[in-house]
C-alpha positions, 0 to 999 in steps of 0.5 A: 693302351698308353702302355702299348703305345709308348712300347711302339714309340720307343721301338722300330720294326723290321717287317715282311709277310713273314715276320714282325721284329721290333727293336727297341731305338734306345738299347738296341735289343729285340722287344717282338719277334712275331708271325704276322699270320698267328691268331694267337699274335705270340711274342717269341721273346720274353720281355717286362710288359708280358712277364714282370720277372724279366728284367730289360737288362737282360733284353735280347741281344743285350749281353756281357763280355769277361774282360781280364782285371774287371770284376766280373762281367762288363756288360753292353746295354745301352747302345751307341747307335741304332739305324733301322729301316724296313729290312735291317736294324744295326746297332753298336756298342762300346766295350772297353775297346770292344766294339760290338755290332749286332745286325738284324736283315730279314730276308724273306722266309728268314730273320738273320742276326749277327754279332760282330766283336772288334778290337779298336785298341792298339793291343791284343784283348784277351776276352775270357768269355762272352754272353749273349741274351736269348729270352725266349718266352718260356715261362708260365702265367696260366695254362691259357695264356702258356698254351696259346702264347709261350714257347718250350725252349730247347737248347744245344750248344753243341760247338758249331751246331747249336740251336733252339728249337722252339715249340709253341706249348699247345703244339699249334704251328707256326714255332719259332727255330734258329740255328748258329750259322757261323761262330762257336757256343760251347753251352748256355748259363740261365740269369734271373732266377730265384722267388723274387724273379717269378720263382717256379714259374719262370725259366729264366733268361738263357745267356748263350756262352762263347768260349774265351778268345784273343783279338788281335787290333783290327780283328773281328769274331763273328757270330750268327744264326737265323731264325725261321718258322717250322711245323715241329721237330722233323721240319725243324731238322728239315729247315736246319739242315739246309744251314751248312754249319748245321751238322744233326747227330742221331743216336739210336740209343742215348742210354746204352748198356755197358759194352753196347755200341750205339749206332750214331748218324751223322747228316753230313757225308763228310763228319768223322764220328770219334767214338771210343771202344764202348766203355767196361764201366757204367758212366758219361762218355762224350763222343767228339765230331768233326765236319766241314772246314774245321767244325766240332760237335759232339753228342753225350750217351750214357752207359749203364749196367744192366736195369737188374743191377741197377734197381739191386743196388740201389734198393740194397743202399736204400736198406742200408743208408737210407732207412732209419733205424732208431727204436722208440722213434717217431721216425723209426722205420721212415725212409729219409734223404741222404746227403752223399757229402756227408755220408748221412741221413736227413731226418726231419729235414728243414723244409716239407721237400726234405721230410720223411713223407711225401715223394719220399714214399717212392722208395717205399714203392720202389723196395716193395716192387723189388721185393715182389721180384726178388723175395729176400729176408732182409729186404722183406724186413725193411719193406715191412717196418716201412709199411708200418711206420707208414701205417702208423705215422702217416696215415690216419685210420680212415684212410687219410695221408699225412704230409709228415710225422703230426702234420697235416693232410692237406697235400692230395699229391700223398694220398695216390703214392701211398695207395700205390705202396699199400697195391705193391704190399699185396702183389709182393706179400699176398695179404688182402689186408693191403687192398683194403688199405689202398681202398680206404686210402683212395676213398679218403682221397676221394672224399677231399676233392681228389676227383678235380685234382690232377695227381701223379702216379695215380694207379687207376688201371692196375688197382682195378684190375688187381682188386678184380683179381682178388675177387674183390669185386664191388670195392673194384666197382667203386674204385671204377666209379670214382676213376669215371667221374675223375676223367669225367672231369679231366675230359671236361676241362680238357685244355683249361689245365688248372694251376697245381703247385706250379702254375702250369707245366708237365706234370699237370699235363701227363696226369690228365694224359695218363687219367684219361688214358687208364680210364679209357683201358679200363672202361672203354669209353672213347671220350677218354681217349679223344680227350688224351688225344687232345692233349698229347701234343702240349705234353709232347712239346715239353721233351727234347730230341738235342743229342745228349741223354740227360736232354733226348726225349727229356721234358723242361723242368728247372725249379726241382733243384732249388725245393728238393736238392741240397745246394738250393740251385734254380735252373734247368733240371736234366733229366728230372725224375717226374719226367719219367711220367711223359714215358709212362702217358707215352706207354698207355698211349701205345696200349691204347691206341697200338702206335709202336712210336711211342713205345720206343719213345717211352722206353728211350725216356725211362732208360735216359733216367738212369743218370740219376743213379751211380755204380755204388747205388747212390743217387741223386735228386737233381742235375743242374745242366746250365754252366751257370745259373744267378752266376753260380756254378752248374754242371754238377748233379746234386749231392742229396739223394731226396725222390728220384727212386720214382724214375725206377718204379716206373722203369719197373712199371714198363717191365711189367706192362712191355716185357720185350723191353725189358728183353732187348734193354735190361741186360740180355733178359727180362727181370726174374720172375717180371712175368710173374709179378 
């Protein structure tokens, strides 16, 4: 309570039935940005008391101005002064001869902030750069307190039109939204990441970057957004398209085939949409708008060969570079990372995230599905000394999964990504031993309390069904059985998400969404699609609709560049493979329950994946899409290729499940022999 009360001493509060901000009288920042009416009293901003990990030098509002002959940034956090009245707050800063206005006005259903940039000097000032603080509250504590009282943050800083479209991680309305209304923020950096600064669980503070400019004496630059409340995205576009700088750009496709032209709409009569002659090659292209009175925006598509292509090539380097082939090795046979830079493989890597076990089975997956698409002796040989080393080095004879050569078992994720492998071996090669090593895995699973835990890529659905066909009737009873109870238990938590490795994010939620749905497709049982149901929306609010094929349809994730890539870079990852799973929830969803949106909604976010793969099969682990993050160059995809294959095998999944996919997206027909397979 005397924390509260010194919070409220030190600030002052603008307030309507609207909105509740409060302003702190020292510095100047926002502490509170609320809705009076929220049961759940949220605080749409990050700060010290509700998440250690933020600094209040990073408070919003506060932020950085690049000065030419400083090092580094000099930074304004201490205010001159500070008025505050019902309605308005306005505070002031000095900058070297910088002077810094920020203005807050509620204005009934609306909350208006502007930054105001005058040059007081006699001399133009070159400004090389400038940031300002927006800590929404993106991080996580535990699933009850992430679902009731913090937010995903979506971000486009696409020019003119930027936002931040602000989703409430349950899916209950009232979310918060703001849109740029006048000035330019060309992209985002995220500041305050790292193990000491909450690690996984915390985002970090987004810092808004405003390109570099020159004020003539007297001069002023301007920048300003509002805020307001939406009931998700289609209210979001809705509320922002009444601001005039707003301009939304929808493509119907993010990730086109080469020689494809996207069809792109535009919500102002007036844009003119530069789109060049689609490309001959695969890769990124940029696609340049202009609107209104001098504004620019854009949006970036992706261009790829055909899905055929792409899983050959990358299986085919898989084979080559990225299996080790050392007789007489422990490690003979493994699949391994492969660093890009140095044209090598990583073999027994320094931390877990890097070793021969673990999500590295993928690409084991991943040949063994192409290998029962296309037979070829070559890849036959490599799927099986694979199958081998796994057999031998990574599992047990009764079934349990070893996290690496002679460690230990202890990682539940393992077991259901090596049951898969051992289901693929028998739809590829036919030999009914494969079934009883997927059955044996899932029991050891089983048997060490994998019924309450909330595991990726677990085959429920298609093991049954396949040990079924097989004739293999009781071991596909059992297998029902232990699938029941373990939805039994998913349904029984429903919302109460248990802590994983993370405290709480997507891929707790799209395993409880895919458990309960492949539970329900196999038995029937209506409380697993109730308890789907009930959780879709807080899995629905982790993907974004911004623009851009590394962002649409694409869920947050910003700690898998620091654990699986080389250069060990916190922030946001876009896309990250795991995200492909939100496509899969989203295709069980359809088969479940027949709603065709989220059928083109899955096949959009597998097909957005591709980005992890290059035209010479090469991939990698983890693109880092902030310009900076701690400081440190971002905007580059990460040299290691560690786990992304996972993103293809559930791309070829969907081409199993929905072959007209696999028709009007793969490249003008479906993958030989998929119907078969």
């Amino acid at each position: 309570m005397k924390q509260k009360a010194d919070e409220e001493h030190q600030s002052e509060c603008l307030e309507n039935r609207h909105w509740l901000v409060q302003v702190d009288r020292h510095s100047g920042a926002l502490t509170r940005i609320s809705h009076p009416a929220d049961a759940h009293g949220m605080n749409w901003i990050s700060e010290s008391s509700e998440n250690p990990a933020m600094l209040e030098s990073r408070s919003w509002g506060l932020g950085d101005i690049v000065l030419p002959g400083r090092n580094g940034p000099h930074r304004w956090q201490r205010a001159a002064t500070v008025s505050v009245n019902r309605t308005t707050a306005r505070s002031t800063y000095n900058v070297g001869a910088v002077q810094v206005t920020v203005t807050r006005r509620l204005r009934g259903r609306r909350l208006e902030e502007s930054y105001e940039f005058r040059n007081t000097g006699e001399a133009d000032q070159q400004i090389n750069g400038i940031g300002i603080c927006t800590p929404f509250n993106d991080n996580y504590p535990d699933a009850e307190t992430c679902l009731t009282r913090r937010c995903n943050a979506h971000l486009w800083c696409g020019g003119n039109t930027a936002y931040a479209c602000c989703l409430r991680m349950g899916g209950q309305a009232p979310h918060m939204g703001l849109v740029l209304s006048d000035g330019y923020i060309g992209g985002y950096s995220i500041e305050g990441r790292g193990l000491s600064h909450g690690g996984s669980n915390n985002r970090g503070c987004f810092v808004m970057n405003i390109p570099g400019l020159v004020l003539q004496p007297g001069q002023t630059h301007r920048v300003a957004w509002v805020f307001f409340w939406h009931d998700g995205w289609e209210d979001f576009f809705a509320a922002a398209r009444t601001v005039p700088a707003f301009l939304q750009l929808v493509a119907d496709h993010y990730t086109c085939l080469v020689g494809e032209r996207p069809r792109i709409s535009a919500s102002q009569s007036s844009a003119q949409v530069w789109m060049k002659e689609p490309p001959t090659i695969s890769g990124e292209q940029t696609v340049e708008v202009q609107y209104g009175e001098g504004r620019r925006t854009w949006l970036r598509l992706n261009f790829v060969d055909p899905v055929e292509t792409v899983v050959r090539r990358r299986v085919d380097f898989i084979r080559q570079h990225q299996q080790v082939n050392r007789p007489g090795s422990p490690y003979d046979g493994a699949l391994v990372c492969y660093d890009n830079e140095s044209a090598a493989q990583l073999v027994r890597g320094h931390r877990c995230d890097f070793n021969e076990g673990r999500e590295r089975v993928g690409m084991g997956v991943l040949l063994t599905m192409a290998l029962g698409l296309w037979p070829d002796e070559a890849l036959s040989e490599a799927v099986r000394r694979y199958n081998g080393f796994v057999r031998s080095k990574l599992q047990k004879s009764d079934g349990t999964v070893l996290d690496q050569v002679g460690g230990t078992s202890r990682r539940l994720y393992n077991f259901p990504w090596v049951a898969q492998l051992h289901l693929e071996m028998f739809r590829a090669l036919g030999d009914e031993q494969y079934l009883e090593d997927c059955y044996r895995t899932l029991r050891a699973y089983y048997q060490r309390g994998g019924g309450r835990f909330y595991p990726i890529g677990l085959p429920i659905f298609d093991a049954v069904d396949t040990f079924r066909g097989a004739g293999m009737r009781r071991k596909a009873g059992q297998l029902e059985a232990w699938f029941a109870d373990h939805a039994d238990n998913i349904a029984a938590n429903g919302a109460c998400l248990p802590a994983h490795e993370v405290n709480y994010e997507q891929t707790i939620v799209s395993p409880a969404v895919i458990i309960a749905l492949e539970a329900y497709l196999s038995g029937g049982d209506e409380r697993y699609l109730t308890c789907a149901r009930q959780l879709m929306p807080a899995l629905e609010a982790f993907g974004g609709r911004q623009p851009d094929h590394r962002l649409h349809e694409i869920a947050i994730r910003h700690w898998d560049g620091y654990w699986f890539g080389k250069r060990t870079t916190w922030g946001d990852t876009f896309p990250h493979y795991w995200s492909a799973s939100t496509g899969w929830a989203f295709y069980r969803y359809w088969q479940a329950t027949g709603d065709e949106e989220y059928r083109r909604r899955a096949g959009e976010i597998l097909m957005n994946n591709l980005s992890h793969f290059h035209g010479d099969g090469s991939a990698s682990c983890a693109y880092i899409y902030p310009d900076t993050v701690n400081g440190e160059a971002g905007r580059f995809a990460d040299p290691l290729a560690n786990d992304q294959d996972w993103a293809l095998v559930f791309l070829l999944q969907a081409g199993r499940l929905d072959p007209e996919f696999a028709d009007h997206r793969w490249g003008g027909g479906r993958l030989t022999s998929l119907s078969d397979s």
